[in-house]
Wavefront OBJ file of the C-alpha trace (Angstrom):
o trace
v 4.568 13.123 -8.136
v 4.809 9.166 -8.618
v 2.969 6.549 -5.821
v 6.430 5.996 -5.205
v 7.619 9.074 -4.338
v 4.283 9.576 -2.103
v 5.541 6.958 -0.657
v 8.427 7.646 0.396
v 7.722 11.131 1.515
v 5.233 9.721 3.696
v 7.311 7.040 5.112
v 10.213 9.562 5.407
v 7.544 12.500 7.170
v 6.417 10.049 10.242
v 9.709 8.431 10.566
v 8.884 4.834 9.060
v 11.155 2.615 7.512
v 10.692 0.406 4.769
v 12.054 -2.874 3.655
v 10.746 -5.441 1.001
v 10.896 -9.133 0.491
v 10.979 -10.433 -3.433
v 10.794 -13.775 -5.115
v 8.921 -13.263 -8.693
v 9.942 -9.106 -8.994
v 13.672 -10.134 -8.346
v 14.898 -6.569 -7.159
v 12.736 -5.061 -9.244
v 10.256 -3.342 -6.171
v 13.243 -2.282 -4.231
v 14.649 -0.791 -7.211
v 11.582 1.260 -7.525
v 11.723 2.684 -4.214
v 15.645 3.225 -4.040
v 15.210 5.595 -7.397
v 13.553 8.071 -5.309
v 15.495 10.528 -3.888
v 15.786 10.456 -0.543
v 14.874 6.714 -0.642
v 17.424 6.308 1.987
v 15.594 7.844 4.765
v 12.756 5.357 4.268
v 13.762 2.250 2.817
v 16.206 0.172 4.890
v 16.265 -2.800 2.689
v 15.550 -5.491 0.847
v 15.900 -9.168 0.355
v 15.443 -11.103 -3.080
v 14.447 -14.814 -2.465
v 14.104 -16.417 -6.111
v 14.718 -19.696 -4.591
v 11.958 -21.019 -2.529
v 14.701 -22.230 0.243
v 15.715 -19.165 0.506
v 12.365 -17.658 1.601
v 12.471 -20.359 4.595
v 16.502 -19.697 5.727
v 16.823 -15.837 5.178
v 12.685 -14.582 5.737
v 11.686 -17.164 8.413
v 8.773 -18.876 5.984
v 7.848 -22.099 7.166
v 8.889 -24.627 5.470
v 5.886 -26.810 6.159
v 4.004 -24.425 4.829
v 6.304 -24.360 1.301
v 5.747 -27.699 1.266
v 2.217 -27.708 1.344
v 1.312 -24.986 -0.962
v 4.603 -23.799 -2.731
v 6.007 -20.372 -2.614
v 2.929 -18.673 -4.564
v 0.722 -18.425 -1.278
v -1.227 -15.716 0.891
v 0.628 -16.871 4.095
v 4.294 -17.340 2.589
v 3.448 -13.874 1.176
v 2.285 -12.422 4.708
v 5.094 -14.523 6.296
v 7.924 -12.893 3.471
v 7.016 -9.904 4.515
v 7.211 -10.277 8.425
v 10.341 -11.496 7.686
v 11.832 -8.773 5.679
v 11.385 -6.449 8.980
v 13.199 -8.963 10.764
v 15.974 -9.296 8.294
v 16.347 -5.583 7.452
v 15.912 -4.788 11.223
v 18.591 -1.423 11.494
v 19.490 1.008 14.215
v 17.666 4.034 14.393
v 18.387 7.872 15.065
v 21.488 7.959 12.939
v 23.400 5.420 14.361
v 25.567 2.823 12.470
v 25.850 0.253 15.968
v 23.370 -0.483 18.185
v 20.243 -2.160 18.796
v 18.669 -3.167 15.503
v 14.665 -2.278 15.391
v 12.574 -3.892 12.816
v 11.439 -1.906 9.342
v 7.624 -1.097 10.049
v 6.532 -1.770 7.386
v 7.296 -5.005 4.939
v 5.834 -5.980 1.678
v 6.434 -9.226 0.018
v 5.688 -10.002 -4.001
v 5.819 -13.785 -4.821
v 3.945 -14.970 -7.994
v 4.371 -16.747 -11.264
v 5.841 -14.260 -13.542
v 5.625 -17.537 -16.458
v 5.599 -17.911 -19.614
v 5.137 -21.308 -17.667
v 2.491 -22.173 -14.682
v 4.019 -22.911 -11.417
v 5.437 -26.513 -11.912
v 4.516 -27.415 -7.944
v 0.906 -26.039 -8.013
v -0.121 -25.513 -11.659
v -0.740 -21.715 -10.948
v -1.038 -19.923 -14.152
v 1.338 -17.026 -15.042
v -0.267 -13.983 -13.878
v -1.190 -15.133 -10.290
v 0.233 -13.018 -7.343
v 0.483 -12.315 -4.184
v 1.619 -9.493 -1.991
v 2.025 -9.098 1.269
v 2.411 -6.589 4.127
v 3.091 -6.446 7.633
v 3.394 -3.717 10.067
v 2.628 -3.541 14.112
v -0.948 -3.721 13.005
v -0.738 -7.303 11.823
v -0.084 -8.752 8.291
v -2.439 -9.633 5.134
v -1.472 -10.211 1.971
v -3.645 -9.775 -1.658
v -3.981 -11.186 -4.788
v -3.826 -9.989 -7.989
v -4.216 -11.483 -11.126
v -1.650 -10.384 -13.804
v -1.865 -10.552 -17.580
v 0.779 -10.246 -20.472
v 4.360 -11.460 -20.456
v 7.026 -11.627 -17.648
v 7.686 -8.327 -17.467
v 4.474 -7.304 -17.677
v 3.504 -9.276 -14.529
v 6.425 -8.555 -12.892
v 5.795 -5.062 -13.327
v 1.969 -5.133 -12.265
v 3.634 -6.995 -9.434
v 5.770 -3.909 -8.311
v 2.876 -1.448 -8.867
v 0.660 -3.487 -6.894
v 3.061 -3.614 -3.778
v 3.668 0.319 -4.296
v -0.180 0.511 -3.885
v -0.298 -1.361 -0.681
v 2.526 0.272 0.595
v 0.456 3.519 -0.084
v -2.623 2.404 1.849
v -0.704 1.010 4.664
v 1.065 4.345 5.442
v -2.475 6.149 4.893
v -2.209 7.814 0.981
v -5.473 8.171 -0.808
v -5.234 6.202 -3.828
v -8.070 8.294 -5.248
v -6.919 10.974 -7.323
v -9.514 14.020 -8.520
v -9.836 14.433 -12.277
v -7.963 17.587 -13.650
l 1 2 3 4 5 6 7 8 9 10 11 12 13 14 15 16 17 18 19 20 21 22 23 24 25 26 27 28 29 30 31 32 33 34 35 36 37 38 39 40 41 42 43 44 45 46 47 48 49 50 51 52 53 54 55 56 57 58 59 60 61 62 63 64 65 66 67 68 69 70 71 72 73 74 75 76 77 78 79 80 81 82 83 84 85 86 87 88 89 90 91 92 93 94 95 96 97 98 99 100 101 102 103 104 105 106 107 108 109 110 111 112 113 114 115 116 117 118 119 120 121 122 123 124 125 126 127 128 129 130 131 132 133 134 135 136 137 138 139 140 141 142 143 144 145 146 147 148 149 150 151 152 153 154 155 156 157 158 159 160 161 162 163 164 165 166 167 168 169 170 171 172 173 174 175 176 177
C-alpha cells in the first residue's frame, strides 16, 4: 500500500478531511491524493496558487508578509495551509447545504521548482517549504530538493504526503522484509 493510500485510509477511518494549498506542485499533490480510491471521503479540496497574489486573495497570506520575504517562506507556507481549511471548508455528514466546517487538516507546498532561483529572494531551485495546519496549530518544513523541475516538484509532493502521514499519526518507519 502507497503513503498515499495510508493516508487516506487513515484520514477516511477517524473521519478527517483533507484539503491542500499549492504554488510550486501546481495540482500535482492533490492529484496524488484524488488517485486513491476513495479519495473522496478524505480529501475535500484543493487550491493551486501559482501566482503569489493569489496566495494573499484566495488563502488569506499576508501580504506584508509576501512582501517581505516572497512566496518561498515558512510562514506563507504555514499560513497557505491554514488557509486551504478555510477555503475548502465543506458541510459534513453527507450534506450538500449547510454550515461549512473547515478541512482538519491542510498542507501547503511552495518552493522554487527552477531551472532558475527565485528572482525576489535569490533562493536556489530545490528550496521548499511545506506546511500543515490542523486544530493543533501549524508548522511548516523545509526540504531541500535536487534535480530538475519535476524532480523537485515531485520530492515536493512526497514530502507533503509524509507530513500528512505524521500529522494523522502513520509510522513512517517501515520493518525490513
Amino acid at each position: 500500500m502507497s503513503l498515499a493510500s495510508e493516508v487516506i485510509a487513515a484520514a477516511t477511518a477517524r473521519d478527517i478531511r483533507i484539503a491542500t494549498a499549492e504554488s510550486l506542485t501546481g495540482g500535482l499533490l492533490a492529484d496524488a491524493l484524488v488517485s486513491i480510491p476513495g479519495a473522496s471521503r478524505a480529501f475535500s479540496g484543493g487550491i493551486v496558487a501559482y501566482d503569489t497574489a493569489l496566495k494573499a486573495s484566495l488563502l488569506g497570506v499576508d501580504p506584508a508578509q509576501l512582501a517581505r520575504t516572497g512566496p518561498v517562506d515558512e510562514r506563507v507556507a504555514r499560513q497557505m495551509a491554514e488557509g486551504a481549511r478555510r477555503a475548502c471548508a465543506v458541510p459534513r455528514t453527507g450534506a450538500i447545504a449547510g454550515d461549512a466546517v473547515p478541512a482538519e487538516i491542510g498542507v501547503a507546498t511552495t518552493g522554487v521548482a527552477g531551472p532558475d532561483p527565485d528572482p525576489q529572494t535569490g533562493l536556489p531551485a530545490g528550496a521548499v517549504w511545506i506546511g500543515v495546519s490542523s486544530a493543533a496549530g501549524s508548522r511548516a518544513v523545509r526540504l531541500d530538493a535536487e534535480g530538475d523541475r519535476a524532480a523537485i516538484r515531485g520530492a515536493a509532493v512526497h514530502a507533503a504526503i509524509r507530513e500528512l502521514a505524521s500529522e494523522l499519526g502513520i509510522s513512517l518507519v517501515f520493518p525490513n522484509t
